[in-house]
C-alpha positions in Angstrom: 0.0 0.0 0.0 1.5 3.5 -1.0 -0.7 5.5 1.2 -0.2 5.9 5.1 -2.9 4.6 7.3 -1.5 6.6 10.4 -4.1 8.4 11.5 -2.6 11.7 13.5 -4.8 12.7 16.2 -5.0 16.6 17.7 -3.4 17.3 20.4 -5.2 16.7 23.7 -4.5 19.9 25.0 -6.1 22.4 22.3 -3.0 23.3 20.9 -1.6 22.6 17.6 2.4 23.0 17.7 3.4 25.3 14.7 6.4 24.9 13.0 6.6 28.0 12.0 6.1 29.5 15.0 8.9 26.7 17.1 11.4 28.6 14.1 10.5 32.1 15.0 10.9 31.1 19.0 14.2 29.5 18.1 15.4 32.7 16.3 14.3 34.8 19.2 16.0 32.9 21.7 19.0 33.2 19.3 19.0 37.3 18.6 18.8 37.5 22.3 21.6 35.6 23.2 23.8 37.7 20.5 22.1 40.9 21.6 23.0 39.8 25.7 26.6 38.9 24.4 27.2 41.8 22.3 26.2 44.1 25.7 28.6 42.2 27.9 31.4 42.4 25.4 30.7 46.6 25.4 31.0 46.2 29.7 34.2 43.7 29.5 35.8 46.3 27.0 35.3 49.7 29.1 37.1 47.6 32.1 39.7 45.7 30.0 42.3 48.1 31.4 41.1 47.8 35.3 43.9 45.7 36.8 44.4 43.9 40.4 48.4 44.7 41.9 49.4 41.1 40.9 48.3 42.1 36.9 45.1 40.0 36.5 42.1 41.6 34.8 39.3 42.8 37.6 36.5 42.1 35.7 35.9 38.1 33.9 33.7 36.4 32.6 31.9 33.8 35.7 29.4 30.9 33.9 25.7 31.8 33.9 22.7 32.7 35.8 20.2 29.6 35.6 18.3 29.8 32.6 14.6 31.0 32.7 12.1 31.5 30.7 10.4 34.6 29.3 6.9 34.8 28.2 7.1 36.7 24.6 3.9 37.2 22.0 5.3 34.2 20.2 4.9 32.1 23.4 8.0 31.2 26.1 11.6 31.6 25.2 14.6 30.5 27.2 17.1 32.7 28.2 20.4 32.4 30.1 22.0 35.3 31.2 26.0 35.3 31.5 27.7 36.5 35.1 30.5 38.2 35.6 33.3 38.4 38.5 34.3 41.5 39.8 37.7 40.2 41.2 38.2 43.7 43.3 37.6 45.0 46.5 35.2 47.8 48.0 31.6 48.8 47.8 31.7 49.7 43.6 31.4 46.0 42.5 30.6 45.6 38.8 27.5 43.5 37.8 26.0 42.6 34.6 22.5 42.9 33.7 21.4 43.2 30.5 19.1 46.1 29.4 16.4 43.6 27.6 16.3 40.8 30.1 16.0 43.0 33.2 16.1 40.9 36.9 13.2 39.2 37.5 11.7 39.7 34.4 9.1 36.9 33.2 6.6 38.6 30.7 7.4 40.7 28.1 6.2 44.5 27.6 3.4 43.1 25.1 2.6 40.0 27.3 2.0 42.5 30.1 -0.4 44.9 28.5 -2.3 41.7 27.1 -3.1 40.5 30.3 -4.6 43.2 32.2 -6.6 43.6 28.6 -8.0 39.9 28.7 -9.4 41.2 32.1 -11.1 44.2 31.0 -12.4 42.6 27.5 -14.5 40.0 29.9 -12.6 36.8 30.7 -12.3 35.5 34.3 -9.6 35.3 36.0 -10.4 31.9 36.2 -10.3 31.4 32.3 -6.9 33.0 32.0 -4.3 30.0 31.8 -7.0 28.3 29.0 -6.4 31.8 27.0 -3.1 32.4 27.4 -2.3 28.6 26.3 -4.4 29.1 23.3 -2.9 32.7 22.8 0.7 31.4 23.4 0.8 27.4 23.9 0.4 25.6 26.9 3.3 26.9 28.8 1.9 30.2 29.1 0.6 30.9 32.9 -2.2 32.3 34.0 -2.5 34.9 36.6 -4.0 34.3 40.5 -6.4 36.6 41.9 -3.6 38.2 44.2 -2.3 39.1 40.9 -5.1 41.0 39.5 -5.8 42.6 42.8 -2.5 44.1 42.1 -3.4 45.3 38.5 -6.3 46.6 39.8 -4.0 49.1 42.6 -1.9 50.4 39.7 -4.5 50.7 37.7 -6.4 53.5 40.0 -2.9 54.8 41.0 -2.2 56.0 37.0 -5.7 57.1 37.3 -5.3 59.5 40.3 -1.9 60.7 38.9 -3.3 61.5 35.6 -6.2 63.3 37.6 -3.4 65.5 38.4 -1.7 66.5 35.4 -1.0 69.9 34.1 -2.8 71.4 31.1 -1.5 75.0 31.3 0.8 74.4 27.7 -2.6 72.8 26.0 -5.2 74.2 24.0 -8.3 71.7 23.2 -10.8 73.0 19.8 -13.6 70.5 20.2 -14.6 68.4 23.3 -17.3 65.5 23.3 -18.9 64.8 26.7 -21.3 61.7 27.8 -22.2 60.5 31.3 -22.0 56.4 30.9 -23.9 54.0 33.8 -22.6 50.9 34.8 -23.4 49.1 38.7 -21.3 48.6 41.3 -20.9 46.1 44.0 -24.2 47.1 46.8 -25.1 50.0 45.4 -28.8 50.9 44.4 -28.4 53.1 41.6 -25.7 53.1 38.5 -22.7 54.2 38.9 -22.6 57.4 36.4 -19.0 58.0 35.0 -18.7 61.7 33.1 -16.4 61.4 30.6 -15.0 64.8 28.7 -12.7 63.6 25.5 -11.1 66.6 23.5 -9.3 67.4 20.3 -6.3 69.8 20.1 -5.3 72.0 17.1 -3.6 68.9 15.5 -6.5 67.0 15.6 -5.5 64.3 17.9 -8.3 63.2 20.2 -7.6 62.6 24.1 -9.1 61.4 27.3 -8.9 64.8 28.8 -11.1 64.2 32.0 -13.1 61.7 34.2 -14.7 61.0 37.3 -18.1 59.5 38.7 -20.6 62.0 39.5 -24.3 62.5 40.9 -26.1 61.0 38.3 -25.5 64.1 35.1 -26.7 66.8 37.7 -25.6 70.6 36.5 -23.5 70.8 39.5 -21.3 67.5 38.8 -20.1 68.5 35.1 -19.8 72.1 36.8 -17.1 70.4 38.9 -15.0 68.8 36.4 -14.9 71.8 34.2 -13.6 73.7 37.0 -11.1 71.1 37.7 -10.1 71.1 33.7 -9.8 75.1 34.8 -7.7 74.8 37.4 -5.6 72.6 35.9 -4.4 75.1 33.5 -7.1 74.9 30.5 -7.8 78.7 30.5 -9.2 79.0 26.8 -12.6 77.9 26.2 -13.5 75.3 23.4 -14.2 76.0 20.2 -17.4 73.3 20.3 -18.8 70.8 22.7 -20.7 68.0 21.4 -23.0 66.2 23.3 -26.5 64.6 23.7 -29.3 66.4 25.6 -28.4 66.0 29.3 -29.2 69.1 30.6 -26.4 69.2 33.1 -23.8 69.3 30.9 -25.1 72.3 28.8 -26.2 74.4 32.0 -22.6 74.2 33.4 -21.2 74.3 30.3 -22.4 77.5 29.8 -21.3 78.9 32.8 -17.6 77.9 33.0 -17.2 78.0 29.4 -19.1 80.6 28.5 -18.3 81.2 24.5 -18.1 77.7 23.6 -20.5 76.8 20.8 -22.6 73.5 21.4 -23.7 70.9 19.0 -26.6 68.4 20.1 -25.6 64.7 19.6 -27.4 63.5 16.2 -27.2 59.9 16.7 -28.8 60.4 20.1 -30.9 63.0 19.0 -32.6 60.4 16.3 -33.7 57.9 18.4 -35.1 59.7 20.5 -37.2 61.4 17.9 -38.4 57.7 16.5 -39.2 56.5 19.6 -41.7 59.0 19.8 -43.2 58.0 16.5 -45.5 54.5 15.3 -42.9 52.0 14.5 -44.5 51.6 10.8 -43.1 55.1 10.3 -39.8 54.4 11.8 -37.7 53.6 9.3 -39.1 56.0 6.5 -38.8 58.9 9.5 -35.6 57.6 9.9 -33.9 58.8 6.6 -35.8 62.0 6.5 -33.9 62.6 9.9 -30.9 62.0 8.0 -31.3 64.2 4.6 -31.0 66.4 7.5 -27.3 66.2 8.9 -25.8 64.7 5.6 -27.0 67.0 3.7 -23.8 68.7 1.7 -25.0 72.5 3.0 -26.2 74.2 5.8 -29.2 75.4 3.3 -30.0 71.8 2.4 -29.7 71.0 5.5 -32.6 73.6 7.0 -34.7 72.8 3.4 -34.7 69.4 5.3 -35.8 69.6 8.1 -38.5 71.9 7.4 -39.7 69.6 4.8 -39.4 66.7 8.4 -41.6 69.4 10.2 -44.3 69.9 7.2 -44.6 65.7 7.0 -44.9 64.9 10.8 -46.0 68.1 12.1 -49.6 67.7 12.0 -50.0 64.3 13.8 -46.8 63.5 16.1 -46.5 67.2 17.7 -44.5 65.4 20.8 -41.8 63.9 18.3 -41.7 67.1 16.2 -41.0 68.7 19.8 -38.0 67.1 20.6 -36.4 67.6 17.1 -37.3 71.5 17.1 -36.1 72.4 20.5 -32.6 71.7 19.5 -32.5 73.2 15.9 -29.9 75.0 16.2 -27.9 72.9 18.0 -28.1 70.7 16.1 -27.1 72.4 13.1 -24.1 74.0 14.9 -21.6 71.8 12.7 -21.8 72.7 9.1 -20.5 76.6 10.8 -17.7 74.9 10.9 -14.9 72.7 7.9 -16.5 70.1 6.0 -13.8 67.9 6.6 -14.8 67.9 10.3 -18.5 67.2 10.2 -18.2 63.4 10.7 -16.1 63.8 13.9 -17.9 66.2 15.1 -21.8 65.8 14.6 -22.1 62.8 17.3 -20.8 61.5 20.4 -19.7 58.4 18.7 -16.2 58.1 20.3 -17.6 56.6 23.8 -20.2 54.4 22.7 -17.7 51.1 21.8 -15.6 51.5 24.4 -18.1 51.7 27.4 -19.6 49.0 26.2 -16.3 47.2 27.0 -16.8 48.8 30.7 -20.4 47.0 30.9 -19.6 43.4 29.8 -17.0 43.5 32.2 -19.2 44.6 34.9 -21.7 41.7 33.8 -18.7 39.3 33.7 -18.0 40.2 37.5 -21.8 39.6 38.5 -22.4 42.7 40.4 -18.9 42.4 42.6 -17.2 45.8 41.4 -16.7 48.4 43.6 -17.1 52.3 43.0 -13.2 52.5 42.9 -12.3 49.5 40.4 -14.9 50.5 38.0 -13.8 53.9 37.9 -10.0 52.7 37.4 -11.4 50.3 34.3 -13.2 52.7 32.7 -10.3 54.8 32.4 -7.7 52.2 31.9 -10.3 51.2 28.8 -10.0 54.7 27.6 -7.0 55.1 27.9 -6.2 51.9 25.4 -8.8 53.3 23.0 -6.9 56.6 23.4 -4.3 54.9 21.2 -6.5 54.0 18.2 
């Protein structure tokens, strides 16, 4: 018979060993040793001339640190570091320890920022040595609960020193501002989280403030705009952008007093259909948006007085919600085309808090005030980057 009858069966564990990938791991480990050698040759050359009295060199090479293990994004690698022998006396003894494979050091950079990622994006602490095998083969190891505790600290510590940074050099254009709900551990109502994001006169968008609040009362916001204030941001906004939360726009007004306001229109839509018979939905629906696509400011009002003449007469308390805001809502096209995307809706929270409340669902009730607050803005922070 020319054809094997071997039958090769998966392996047991879930994961497939890749041939590829054993190459890449092999030239890993290899570019680290050279890289680890290459640095010890630069240390053993600057001391080549340090002699003891009797004319031996101070500083030789002395074996090698036991070899260990480093969790990469291509799975573990096995590293040994070389030692060295500082042959003098007194308190300025040489060592050797090599910029990339730092003491201690069992995860890489990437491997660290994935797992406190897994966390947030939903899976259990329990789950986390069947993802990280999957992720990175079955060597991988998961992390205890003592270990996300600790995540959880430093997490809220970057949160209360970014609380406290200075923005006296910065100057933000636009700012977008939503209140997001999620439930804590014991408490009766939602947590609210008021989140300010803002675009500088480069166009790069920022978490530039964030704290939990009293549900979107006037006097919350009012708060963190002072705080953005005293912090240095003395030149109002060009725009805020928002939905219709009154809080917001009341203190708005009072601690940025010049800045323009634009109503959010993906907000501002549903709340219009929900006022309206579902069988009119969807044909209400793109009459909503001839409005705010429309290519001018003037095609723009033709619309929506041409929304007002067609649901006017019989749906007065939809027609209400959608007039109150007119100009508001038409604030946008005052300003460059090439901006009008960005800035006619809140969109920029809605994916990531969304992250905030699976999380919370994956905990079953048992975060506190505190931790949700630090993974909301650890979230934001990530999305910051995209």
């Amino acid at each position: 018979m020319s054809g094997s009858t071997i039958t090769h069966l998966p392996d047991p564990s879930g994961f497939s060993s890749d041939p590829l990938t054993d190459l890449v791991r092999d030239g890993a480990r290899q570019l680290i040793r050279q890289a680890v050698e290459a640095e010890l040759a630069v240390l053993l050359e600057r001391h080549a001339a340090d002699r003891l009295e009797d004319g031996r060199a101070r500083l030789v090479r002395h074996g090698h640190l036991p070899e260990r293990e480093v969790l990469t994004g291509i799975g573990p690698v096995s590293v040994k570091v070389p030692r060295v022998r500082d042959r003098g006396a007194g308190e300025d003894r040489i060592s050797f320890t090599p910029s990339i494979l730092p003491r201690y050091l069992r995860k890489t950079k990437s491997v660290a920022e994935l797992l406190p990622w897994l966390y947030l994006k939903g899976v259990s602490t329990g789950d986390f040595s069947e993802a990280l095998a999957a992720l990175l083969g079955p060597q991988a190891q998961g992390l205890s609960a003592a270990t996300i505790s600790r995540l959880k600290a430093d997490w809220w510590n970057d949160y209360e020193a970014w609380q406290r940074r200075d923005l006296g050099m910065r100057r933000f254009l636009c700012i977008w501002a939503d209140g997001v709900y999620f439930k804590p551990r014991m408490a009766e109502e939602k947590q609210c989280v008021l989140v300010i994001v803002g675009a500088d006169e480069y166009g790069r968008k920022e978490l530039l403030a964030m704290t939990d609040g009293f549900r979107e009362s006037t006097q919350s916001w009012r708060e963190l705009l002072l705080d953005l204030k005293r912090r240095g941001l003395k030149q109002d906004p060009k725009l805020a952008i928002g939905d219709g939360a009154l809080g917001f726009w009341a203190a708005l007004r009072e601690v940025f007093a010049t800045t323009r306001e634009q109503r959010c229109w993906v907000h501002k839509t549903m709340n219009v259909l929900n006022a309206l018979p579902k069988s009119l939905q969807v044909k209400a629906k793109g009459h909503l948006h001839d409005i705010w696509l429309a290519e001018t400011k003037v095609q723009a009002n033709a619309a929506f007085d041409y929304f007002i003449e067609t649901y006017g007469v019989k749906y007065e308390k939809a027609l209400a919600k959608l007039v109150k805001d007119r100009d508001a809502l038409l604030t946008f096209y005052d300003f460059p085309a090439e901006h009008w995307k960005h800035i006619r809706t809140s969109n920029p929270f809605e994916s990531t808090f969304a992250t905030v409340r699976h999380r919370t669902r994956r905990t079953k009730g048992c975060l506190s005030r505190k931790t949700g607050l630090a993974m909301a803005f650890r979230l934001m922070m990530s999305a910051q980057k995209k």
